[in-house]
N, C-alpha and C positions, 0 to 999 in steps of 0.2 A: 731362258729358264732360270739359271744363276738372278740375272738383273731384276726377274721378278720376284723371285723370294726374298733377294737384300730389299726391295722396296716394300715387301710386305712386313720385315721385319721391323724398317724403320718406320712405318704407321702404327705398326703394333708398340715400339716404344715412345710414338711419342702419344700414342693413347693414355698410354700405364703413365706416363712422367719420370722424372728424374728421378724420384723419392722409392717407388715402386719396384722401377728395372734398370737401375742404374746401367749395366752392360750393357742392356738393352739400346737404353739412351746414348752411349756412347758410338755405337755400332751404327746407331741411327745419324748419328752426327759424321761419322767416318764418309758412310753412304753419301749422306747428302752431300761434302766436301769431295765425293769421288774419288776419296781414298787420296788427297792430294797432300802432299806433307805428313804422311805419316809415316811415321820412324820411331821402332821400335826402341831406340835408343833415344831420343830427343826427350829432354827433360819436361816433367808437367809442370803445371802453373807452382804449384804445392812445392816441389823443389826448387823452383826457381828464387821461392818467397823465401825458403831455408835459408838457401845461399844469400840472401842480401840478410837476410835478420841476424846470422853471423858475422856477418860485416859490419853490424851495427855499433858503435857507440858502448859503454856501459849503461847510459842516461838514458839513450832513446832505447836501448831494448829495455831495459826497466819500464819506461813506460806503455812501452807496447804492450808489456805483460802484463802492467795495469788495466790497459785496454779490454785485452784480450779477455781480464779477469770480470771487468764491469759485465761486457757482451755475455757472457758466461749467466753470471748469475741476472742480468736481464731477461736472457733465456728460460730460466729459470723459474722467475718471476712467473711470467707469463703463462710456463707450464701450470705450477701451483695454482695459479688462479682459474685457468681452463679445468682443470680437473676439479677444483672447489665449485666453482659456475657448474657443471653437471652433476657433481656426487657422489665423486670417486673417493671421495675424502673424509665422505659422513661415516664411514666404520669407524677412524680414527677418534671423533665424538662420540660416537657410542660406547666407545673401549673406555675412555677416558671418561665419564660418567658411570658406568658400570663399577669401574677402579672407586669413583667418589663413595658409590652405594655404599661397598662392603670395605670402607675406610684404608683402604690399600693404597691410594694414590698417595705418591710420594713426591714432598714439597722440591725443588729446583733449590 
């Protein structure tokens, strides 16, 4: 009974995805490793990355946080652009024209 609702659960998250039911997904993952190595205490990936980026260098953690900075607003990018591509953006021209109408907009 147990073994069939954990497998139900794990079909159910990996329907939904990562993005959706993150617990879900993780429970799912458990399941299917049959709970082997899991330790409440054992560090996750996320900490493990802490702990060397502390240990880094001044140089290479600077540049990691460049990195980190690019990926960032690459991310970024690519939002703006997806919401421009559908039209989540055209109020902000309309405001901005409106502004021009009644000579309100003000120069940068």
């Amino acid at each position: 009974m147990l073994q069939q609702a954990l497998s139900e659960i794990a079909l159910v998250a990996r329907a939904l995805g990562e993005r959706k039911a993150p617990h879900l997904s993780v429970a799912a993952r458990w399941i299917a490793g049959g709970a082997q190595g899991w330790h409440t205490n054992s560090m996750s990936e996320v900490e493990k990355l802490k702990s060397q980026i502390e240990k880094l260098p001044r140089e290479e953690f600077s540049e990691l946080v460049r990195w980190l900075s690019e990926k960032e607003w690459e991310s970024w990018d690519k939002e703006i652009e997806a919401d421009s591509a559908t039209g989540k953006l055209d109020f902000l021209v309309r405001e901005a024209l409106d502004e021009k109408a009644k000579k309100t907009l003000k120069d940068l």
